[in-house]
PAVOLUM-600487 format. One line per 2 residues: their letters; for each residue x, y, z of N, C-alpha, C. Coordinates in steps of 0.02 Angstrom, whole numbers, plus 50000, padded with zeros to 5 digits. Each point is the difference from the previous one (the first is absolute). Example, Ala and Ser with C-alpha at 12.3 -4.5 7.8 and 13.67 -1.06 7.14 Angstrom:
# residues 2
as) 50660:49716:50390:49955:50059:50000:50045:50060:50000 ~ 49982:50053:49964:50042:50059:50003:49961:50055:50037 $
//
This chain:
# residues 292
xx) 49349:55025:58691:50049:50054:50007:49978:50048:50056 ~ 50048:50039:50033:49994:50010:50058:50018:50079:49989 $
xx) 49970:50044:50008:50031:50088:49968:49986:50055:50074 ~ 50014:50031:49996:50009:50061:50027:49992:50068:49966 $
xx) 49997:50045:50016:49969:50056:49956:49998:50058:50036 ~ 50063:50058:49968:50034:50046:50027:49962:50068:49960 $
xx) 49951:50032:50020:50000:50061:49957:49991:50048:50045 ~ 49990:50054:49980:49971:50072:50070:49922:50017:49964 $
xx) 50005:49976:49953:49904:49985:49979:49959:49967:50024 ~ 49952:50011:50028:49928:49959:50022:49989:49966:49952 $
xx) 49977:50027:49961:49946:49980:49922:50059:49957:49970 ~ 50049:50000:49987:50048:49943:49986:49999:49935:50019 $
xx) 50017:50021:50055:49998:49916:50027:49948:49988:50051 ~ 49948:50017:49966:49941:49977:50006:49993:49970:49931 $
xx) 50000:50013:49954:49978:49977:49931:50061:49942:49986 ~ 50079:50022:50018:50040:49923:50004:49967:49947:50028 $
xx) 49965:50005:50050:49995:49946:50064:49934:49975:49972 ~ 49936:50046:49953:49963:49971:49962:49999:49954:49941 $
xx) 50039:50026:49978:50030:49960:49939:50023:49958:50014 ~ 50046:49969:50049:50059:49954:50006:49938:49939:50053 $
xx) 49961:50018:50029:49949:49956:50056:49944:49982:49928 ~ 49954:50048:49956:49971:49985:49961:50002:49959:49959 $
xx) 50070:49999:49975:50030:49972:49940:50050:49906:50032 ~ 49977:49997:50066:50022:49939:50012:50108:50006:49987 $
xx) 50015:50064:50008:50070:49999:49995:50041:49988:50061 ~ 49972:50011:50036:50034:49980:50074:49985:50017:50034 $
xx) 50025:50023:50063:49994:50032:50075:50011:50054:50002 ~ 49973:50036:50030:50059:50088:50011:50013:49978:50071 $
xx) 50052:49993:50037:50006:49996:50064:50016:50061:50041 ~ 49999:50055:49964:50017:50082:50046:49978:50043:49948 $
xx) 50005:50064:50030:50021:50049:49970:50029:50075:50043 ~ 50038:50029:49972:50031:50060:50022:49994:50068:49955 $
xx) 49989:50051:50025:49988:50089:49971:50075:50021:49953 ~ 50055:49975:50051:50041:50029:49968:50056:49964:50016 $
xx) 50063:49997:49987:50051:49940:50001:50048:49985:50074 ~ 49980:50056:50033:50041:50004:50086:49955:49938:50024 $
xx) 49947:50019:50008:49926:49933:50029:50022:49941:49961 ~ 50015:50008:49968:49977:49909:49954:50083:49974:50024 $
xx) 50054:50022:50012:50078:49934:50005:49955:49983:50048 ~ 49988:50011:50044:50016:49937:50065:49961:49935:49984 $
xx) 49918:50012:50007:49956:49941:49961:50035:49963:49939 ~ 50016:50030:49955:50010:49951:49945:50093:49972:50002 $
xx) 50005:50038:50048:50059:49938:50034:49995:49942:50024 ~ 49945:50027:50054:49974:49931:50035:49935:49966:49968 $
xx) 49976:50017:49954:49949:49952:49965:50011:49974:49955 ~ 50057:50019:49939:50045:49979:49960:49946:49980:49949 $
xx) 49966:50056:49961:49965:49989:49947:50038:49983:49944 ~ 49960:49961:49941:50030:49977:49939:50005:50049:49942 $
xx) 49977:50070:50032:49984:50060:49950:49985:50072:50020 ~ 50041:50014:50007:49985:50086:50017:49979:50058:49954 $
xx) 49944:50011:49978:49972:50043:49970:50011:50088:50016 ~ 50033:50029:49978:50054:50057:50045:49976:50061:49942 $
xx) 49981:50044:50025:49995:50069:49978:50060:50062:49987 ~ 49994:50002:49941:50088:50037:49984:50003:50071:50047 $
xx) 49947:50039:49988:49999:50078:50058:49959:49988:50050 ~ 50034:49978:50046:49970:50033:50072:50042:50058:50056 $
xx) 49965:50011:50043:50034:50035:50033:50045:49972:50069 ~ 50038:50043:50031:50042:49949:50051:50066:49957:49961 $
xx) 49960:49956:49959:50051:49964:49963:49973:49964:49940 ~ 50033:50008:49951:49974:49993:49911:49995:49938:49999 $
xx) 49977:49963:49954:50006:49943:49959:50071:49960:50020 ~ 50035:50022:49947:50072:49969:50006:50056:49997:50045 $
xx) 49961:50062:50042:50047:49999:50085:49957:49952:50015 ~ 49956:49989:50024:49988:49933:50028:50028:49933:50005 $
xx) 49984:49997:49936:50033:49929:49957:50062:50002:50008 ~ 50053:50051:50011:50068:49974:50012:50010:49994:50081 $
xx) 49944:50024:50025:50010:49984:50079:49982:49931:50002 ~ 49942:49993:49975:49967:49930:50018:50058:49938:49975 $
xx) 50031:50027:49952:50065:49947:49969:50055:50004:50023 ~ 50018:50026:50045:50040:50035:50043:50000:49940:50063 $
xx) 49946:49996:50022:49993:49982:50079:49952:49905:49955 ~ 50016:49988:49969:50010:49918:49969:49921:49993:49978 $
xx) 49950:50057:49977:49954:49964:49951:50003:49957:49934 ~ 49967:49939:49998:50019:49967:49922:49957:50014:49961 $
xx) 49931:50033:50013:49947:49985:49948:50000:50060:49943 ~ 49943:49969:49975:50005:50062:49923:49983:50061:50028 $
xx) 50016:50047:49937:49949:50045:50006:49982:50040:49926 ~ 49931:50050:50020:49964:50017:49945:50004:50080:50005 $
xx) 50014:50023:49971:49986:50095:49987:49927:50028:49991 ~ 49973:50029:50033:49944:50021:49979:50032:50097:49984 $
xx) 49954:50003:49958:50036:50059:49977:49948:50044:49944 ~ 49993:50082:50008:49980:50029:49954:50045:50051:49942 $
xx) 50061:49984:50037:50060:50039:49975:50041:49952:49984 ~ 49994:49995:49920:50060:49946:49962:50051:50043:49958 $
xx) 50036:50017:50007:50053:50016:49952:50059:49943:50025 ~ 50069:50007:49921:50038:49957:49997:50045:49996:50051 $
xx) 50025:50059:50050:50046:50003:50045:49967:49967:50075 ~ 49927:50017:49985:49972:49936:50067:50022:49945:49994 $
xx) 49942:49984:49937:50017:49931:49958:50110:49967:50025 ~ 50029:50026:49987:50062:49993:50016:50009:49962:50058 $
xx) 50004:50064:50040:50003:50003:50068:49958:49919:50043 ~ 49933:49994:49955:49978:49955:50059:50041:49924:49973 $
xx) 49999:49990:49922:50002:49964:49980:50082:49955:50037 ~ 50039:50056:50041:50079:49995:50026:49976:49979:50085 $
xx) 49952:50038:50016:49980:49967:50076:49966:49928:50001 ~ 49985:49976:49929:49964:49941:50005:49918:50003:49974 $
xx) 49971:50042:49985:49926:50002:49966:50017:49944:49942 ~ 49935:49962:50010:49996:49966:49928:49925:50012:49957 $
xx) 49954:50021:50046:49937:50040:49947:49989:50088:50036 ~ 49947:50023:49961:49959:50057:50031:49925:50014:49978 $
xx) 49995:50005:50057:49907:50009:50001:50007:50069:49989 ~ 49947:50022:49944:49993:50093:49995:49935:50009:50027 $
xx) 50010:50066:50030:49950:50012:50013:49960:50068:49956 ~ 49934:49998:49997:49957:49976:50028:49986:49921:49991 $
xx) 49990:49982:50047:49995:49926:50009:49932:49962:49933 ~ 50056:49952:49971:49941:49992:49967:50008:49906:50007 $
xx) 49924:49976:50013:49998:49922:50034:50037:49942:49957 ~ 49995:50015:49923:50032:49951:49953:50079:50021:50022 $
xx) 50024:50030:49977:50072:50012:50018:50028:49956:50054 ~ 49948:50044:50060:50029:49948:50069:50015:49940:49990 $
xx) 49938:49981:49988:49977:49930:49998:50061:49963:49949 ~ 50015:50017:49952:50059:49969:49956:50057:50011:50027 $
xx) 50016:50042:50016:50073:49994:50052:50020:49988:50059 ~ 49955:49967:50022:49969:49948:50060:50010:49938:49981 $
xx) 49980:49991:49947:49983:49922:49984:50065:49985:49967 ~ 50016:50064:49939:50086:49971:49990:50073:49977:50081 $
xx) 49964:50035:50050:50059:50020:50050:49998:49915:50014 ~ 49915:49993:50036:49984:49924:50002:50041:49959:49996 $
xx) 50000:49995:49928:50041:49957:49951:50044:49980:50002 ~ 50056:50065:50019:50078:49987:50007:49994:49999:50067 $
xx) 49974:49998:50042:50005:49981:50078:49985:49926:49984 ~ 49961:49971:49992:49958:49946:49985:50078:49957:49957 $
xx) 50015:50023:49938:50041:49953:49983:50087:50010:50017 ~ 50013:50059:50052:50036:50009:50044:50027:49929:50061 $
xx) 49916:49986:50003:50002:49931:50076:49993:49963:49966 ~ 49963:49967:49918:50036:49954:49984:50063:49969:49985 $
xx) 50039:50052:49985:50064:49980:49977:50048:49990:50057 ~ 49983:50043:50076:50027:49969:50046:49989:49944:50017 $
xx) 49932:49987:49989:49996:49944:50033:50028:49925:49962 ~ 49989:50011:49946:50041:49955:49940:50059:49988:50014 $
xx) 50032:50062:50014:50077:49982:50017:50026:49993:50086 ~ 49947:49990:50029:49997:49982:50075:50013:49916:50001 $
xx) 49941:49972:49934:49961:49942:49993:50067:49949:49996 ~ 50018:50032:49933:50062:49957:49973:50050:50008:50029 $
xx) 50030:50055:50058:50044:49988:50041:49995:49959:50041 ~ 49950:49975:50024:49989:49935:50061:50010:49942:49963 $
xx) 49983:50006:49926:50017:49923:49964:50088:49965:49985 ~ 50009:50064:49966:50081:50008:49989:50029:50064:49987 $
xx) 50052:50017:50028:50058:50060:50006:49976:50019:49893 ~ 49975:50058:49999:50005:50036:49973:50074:50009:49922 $
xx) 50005:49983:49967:50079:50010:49959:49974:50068:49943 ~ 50049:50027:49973:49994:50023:49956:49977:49980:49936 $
xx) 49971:50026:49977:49991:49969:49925:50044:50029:49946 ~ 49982:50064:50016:50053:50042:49944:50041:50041:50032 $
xx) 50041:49998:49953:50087:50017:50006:49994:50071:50027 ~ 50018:50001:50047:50006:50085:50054:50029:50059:49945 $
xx) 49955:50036:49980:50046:50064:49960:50057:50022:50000 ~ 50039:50014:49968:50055:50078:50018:49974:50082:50011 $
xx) 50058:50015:50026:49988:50046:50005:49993:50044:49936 ~ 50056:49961:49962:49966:50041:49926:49958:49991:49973 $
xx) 49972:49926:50008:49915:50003:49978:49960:50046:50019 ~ 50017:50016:50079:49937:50020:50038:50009:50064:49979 $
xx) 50046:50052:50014:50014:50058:49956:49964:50014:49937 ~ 50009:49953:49942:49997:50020:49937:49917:49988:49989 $
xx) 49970:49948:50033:49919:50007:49998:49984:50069:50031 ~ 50025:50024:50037:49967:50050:50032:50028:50074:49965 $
xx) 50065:49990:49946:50000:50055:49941:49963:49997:49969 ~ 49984:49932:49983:49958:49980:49936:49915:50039:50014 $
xx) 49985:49999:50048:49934:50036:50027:49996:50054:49979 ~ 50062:50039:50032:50014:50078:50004:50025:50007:49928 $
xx) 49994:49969:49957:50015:49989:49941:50085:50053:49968 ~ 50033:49978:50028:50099:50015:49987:50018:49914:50000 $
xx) 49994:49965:50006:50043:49934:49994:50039:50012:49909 ~ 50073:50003:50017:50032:50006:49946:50030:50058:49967 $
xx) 49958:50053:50062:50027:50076:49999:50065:50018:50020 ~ 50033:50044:49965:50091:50001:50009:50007:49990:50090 $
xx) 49979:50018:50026:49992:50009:50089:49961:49932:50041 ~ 49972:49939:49958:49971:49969:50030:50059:49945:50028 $
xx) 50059:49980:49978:50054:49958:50016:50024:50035:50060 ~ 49996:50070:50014:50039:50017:50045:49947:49995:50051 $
xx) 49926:50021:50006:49955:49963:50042:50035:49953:50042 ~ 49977:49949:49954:50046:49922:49996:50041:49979:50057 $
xx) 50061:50054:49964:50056:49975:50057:50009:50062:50065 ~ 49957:50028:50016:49975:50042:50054:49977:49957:50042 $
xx) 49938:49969:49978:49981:49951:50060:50028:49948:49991 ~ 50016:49956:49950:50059:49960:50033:50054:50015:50050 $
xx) 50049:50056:49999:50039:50006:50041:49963:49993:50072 ~ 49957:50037:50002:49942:50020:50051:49988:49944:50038 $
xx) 49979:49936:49970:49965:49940:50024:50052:49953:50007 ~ 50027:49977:49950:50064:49952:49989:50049:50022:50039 $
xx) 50008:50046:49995:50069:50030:50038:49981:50000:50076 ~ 49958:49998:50014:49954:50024:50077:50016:50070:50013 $
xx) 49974:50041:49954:50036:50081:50014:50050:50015:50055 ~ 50047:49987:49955:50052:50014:50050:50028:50072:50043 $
xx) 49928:50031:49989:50033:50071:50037:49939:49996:50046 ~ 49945:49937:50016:49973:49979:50051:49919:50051:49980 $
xx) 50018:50054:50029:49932:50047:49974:49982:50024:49928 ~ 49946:50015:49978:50008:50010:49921:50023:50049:49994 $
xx) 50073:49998:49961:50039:50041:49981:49978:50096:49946 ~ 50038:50038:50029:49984:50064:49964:50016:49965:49911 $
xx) 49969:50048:49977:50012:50000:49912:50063:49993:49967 ~ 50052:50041:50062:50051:49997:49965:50051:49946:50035 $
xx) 50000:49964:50049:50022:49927:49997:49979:49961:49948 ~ 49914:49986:49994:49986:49955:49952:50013:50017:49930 $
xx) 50034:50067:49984:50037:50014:49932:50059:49968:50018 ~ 50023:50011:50036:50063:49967:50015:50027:49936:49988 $
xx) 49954:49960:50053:50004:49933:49980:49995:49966:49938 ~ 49941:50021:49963:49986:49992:49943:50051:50005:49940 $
xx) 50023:50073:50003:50073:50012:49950:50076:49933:50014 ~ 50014:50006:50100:50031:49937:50000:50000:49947:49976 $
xx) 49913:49968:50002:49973:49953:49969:50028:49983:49938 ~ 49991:50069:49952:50013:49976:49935:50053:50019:49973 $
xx) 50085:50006:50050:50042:50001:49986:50003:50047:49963 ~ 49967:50090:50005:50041:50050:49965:50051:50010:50005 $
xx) 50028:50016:49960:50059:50039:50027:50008:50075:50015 ~ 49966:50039:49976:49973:50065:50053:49940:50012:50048 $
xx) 50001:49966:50047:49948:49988:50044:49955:50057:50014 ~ 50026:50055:50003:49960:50069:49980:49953:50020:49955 $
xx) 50029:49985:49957:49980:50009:49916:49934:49974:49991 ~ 50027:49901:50010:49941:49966:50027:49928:49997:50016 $
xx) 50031:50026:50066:49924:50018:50052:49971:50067:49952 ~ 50019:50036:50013:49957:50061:49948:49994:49968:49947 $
xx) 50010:49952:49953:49959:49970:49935:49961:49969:50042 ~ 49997:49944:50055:49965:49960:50035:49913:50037:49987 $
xx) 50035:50059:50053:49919:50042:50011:49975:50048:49935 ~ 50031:50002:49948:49965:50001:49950:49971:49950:49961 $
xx) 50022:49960:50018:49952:49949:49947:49933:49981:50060 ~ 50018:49990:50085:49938:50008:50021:49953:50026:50004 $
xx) 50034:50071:49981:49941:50062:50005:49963:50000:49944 ~ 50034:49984:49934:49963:49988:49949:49939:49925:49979 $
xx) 50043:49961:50041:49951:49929:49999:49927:50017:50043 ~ 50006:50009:50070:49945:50021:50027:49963:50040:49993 $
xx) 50033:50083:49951:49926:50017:49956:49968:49954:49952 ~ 50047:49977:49969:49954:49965:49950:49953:49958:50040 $
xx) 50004:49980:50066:49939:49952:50039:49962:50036:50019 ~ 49994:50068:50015:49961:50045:50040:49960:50014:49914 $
xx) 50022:50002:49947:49974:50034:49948:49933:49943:49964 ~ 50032:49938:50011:49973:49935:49980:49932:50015:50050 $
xx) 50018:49993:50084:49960:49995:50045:49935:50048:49974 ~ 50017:50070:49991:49965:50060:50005:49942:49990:49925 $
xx) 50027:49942:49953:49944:50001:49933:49961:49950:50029 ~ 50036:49963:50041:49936:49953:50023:49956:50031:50046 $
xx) 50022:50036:50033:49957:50042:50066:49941:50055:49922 ~ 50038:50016:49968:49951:50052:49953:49930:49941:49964 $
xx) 50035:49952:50001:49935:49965:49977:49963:49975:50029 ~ 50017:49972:50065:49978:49960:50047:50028:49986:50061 $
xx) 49986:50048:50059:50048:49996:50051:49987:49928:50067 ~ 49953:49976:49961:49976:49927:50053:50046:49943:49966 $
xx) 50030:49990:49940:50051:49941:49985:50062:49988:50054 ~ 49982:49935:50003:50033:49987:50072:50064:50008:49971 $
xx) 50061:50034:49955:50062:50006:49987:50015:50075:50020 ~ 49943:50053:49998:49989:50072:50015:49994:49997:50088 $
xx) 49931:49950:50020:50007:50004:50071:50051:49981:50049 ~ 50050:49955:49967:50044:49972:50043:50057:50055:50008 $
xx) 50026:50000:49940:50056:50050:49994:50015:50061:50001 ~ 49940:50038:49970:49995:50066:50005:50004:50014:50086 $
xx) 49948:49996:50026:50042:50034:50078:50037:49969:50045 ~ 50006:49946:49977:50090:49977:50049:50043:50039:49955 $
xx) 50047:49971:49940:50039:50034:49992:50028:50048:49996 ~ 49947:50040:49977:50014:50084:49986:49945:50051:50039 $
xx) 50039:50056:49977:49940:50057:50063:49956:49997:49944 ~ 49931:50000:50024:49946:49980:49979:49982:50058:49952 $
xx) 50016:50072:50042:49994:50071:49958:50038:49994:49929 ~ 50056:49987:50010:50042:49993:49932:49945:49948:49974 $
xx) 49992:49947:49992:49960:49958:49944:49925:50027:49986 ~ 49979:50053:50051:49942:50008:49968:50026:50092:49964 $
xx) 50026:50024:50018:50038:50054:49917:50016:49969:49972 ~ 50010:49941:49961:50023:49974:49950:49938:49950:49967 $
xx) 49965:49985:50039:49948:49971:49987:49939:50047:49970 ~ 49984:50095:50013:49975:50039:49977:50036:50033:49951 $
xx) 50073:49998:49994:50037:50024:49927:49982:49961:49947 ~ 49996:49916:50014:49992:49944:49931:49908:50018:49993 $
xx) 49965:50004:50038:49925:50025:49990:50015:50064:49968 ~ 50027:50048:50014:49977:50067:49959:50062:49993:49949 $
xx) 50040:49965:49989:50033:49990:49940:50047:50050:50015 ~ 50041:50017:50057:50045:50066:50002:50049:49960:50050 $
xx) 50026:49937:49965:50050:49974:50055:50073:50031:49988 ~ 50027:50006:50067:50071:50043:50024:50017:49977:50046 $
xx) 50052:49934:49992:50014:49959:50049:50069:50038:50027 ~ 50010:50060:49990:50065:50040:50011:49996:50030:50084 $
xx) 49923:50012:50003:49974:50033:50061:49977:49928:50036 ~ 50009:49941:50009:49976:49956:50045:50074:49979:50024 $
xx) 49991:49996:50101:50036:49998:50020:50010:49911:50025 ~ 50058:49978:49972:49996:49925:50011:50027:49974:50059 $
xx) 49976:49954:50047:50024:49982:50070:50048:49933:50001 ~ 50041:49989:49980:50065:49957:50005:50001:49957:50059 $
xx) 50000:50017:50024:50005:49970:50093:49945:49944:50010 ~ 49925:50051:49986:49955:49981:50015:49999:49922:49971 $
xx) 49998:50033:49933:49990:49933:49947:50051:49959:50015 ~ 50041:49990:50039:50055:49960:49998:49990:49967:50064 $
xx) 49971:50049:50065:49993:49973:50046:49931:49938:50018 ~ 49946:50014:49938:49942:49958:50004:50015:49968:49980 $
xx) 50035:49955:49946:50017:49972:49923:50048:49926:50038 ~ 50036:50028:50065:50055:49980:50039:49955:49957:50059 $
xx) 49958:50022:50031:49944:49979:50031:49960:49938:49993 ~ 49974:50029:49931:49928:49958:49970:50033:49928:49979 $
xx) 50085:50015:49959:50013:49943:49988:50021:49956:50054 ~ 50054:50034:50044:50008:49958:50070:49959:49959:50034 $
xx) 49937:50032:50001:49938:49958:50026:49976:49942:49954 ~ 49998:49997:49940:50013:49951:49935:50027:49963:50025 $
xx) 50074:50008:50003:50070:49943:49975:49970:49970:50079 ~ 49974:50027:50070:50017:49946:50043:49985:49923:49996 $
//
C-alpha cells in the first residue's frame, strides 16, 4: 500500500511514517504540512491512501478531500483527528471517510486500521480481477432477477425501519413515477409537483386535498425514520444502518437532538424540523443508481 500523509504536525507524521515503515504496512510516498501543498503531488503520484488531518490551516481536512475528489482522485482516505463529535463524524462520513485515526496517536489503533483498509483494498482487486477473469472466458449474464424499484425502495425503508408505515406506499410511488416515468418534469421536481403527480397518480378526486394528506403522511413517516435512526445513534452510532442514513438523509443536527432527547429520556419530536426534499431527493438517487 502506497499512502501519503497530510498533517501541519511534525511529530505526527513522523510517528505515521514510523509506524506504517516499522510495521511492514507499506510505503509513505510523500508528505505535506497542510492541504494547499499536498493536491498537486498526490494527483500526480496517485497514492492508495491519504492519511488527512481534519484542522489545518489554509485548508481543513474535508476541504481538501472535496478538492482532491473534485479534480478525479480515486483513492481512500483516513481522518486523523483529535476533535470527534457527531456533526464531524457526519460531515466526513458524506465526503467519503471510511475510518479515523485519533489523536494522540496511538500505534495499535493505527496499525488496525491500516490493516483493515488493506483488506478491502486487497479484496477490492480481487474481485476485479475475478470479474476481469471471467469476462475474457464468457460475456458475463445475470444470475438474479434485476430488482424493482419497489424492492429497492422498501429494503432501504426496511433499514430506516418505516417499511409498512402509512407514508411508505407513497415513498413507493414517488420514485416510481420518478424512475419509471423518466421524471417527466426532467429536473427533480419541487415538492409540490411531486404532490401533484402523486395525487394524479392515485386518481383523487380533490387533487388539493390530496397533496396536503400526501405531505402529511410523509412528514409523519420520515419522523418515525429519523426517530428509529436517532435510538440507534443513542446506542451505537457506528451500526452501519445509523452511518449510512443518518447523514445523507436528514440534517444531521436534527438526528442528533433527537438522538440526546431518547438518551435523556425528554423526547419532543414536535420541535424537530423534518427535511422532505432532502429525504426524497437522496432516496431518488441511491435507488436510481441501484435499478441501473
Amino acid at each position: 500500500m502506497r499512502y501519503y500523509i497530510v498533517d501541519d504536525d511534525p511529530a505526527s507524521r513522523l510517528m505515521l511514517k514510523k509506524i506504517i515503515t516499522e510495521g511492514d504496512l507499506g510505503l509513505v510516498i510523500g508528505e505535506a504540512e497542510n492541504g494547499v501543498e499536498c493536491i498537486s503531488p498526490i494527483l500526480t503520484t496517485e497514492p492508495d491512501v491519504v492519511l488527512i488531518d481534519f484542522l489545518m490551516p489554509k485548508l481543513d481536512g474535508l476541504e481538501t478531500i472535496e478538492q482532491l475528489k473534485n479534480k478525479g482522485y480515486k483513492g481512500q482516505f483516513i481522518m486523523i483527528s483529535q476533535v470527534v463529535n457527531k456533526e464531524m463524524v457526519g460531515e466526513a462520513y458524506i465526503k467519503g471517510i471510511e475510518f479515523f485515526i485519533h489523536k494522540p496517536i496511538n500505534r495499535v489503533e493505527v496499525q488496525s486500521i491500516l490493516t483493515k483498509t488493506t483488506e478491502q483494498f486487497q479484496l477490492k482487486d480481487s474481485l476485479l480481477a475475478i470479474k476481469d477473469s471471467l469476462a475474457n472466458i464468457v460475456p458475463l449474464k445475470p444470475v438474479l432477477k434485476k430488482q424493482s424499484v419497489r424492492e429497492i425502495v422498501s429494503s432501504k425503508l426496511s433499514d430506516m425501519g418505516i417499511v409498512g408505515e402509512i407514508g411508505s406506499n407513497d415513498l413507493i410511488s414517488i420514485v416510481e413515477i420518478l424512475i419509471l416515468h423518466n421524471n417527466p418534469l426532467n429536473t427533480f421536481p419541487s415538492l409540490k409537483d411531486i404532490y401533484e403527480l402523486l395525487a394524479m397518480k392515485l386518481d383523487a378526486e380533490d387533487i388539493k386535498k390530496e397533496m396536503k394528506a400526501i405531505e402529511q403522511r410523509l412528514r409523519r413517516t420520515i419522523l418515525l425514520s429519523m426517530q428509529h435512526l436517532a435510538t440507534l445513534g443513542a446506542i451505537d452510532y457506528t451500526t452501519p444502518e445509523f452511518e449510512h442514513y443518518a447523514p445523507r438523509y436528514f440534517d444531521f443536527q436534527e438526528i442528533r437532538k433527537l438522538t440526546i432527547e431518547i438518551v435523556e429520556d425528554r423526547l419532543n419530536s414536535s420541535k424537530i424540523k423534518v427535511n422532505i426534499k432532502k429525504f426524497l431527493q437522496v432516496l431518488y438517487l441511491e435507488v436510481l443508481e441501484n435499478y441501473k
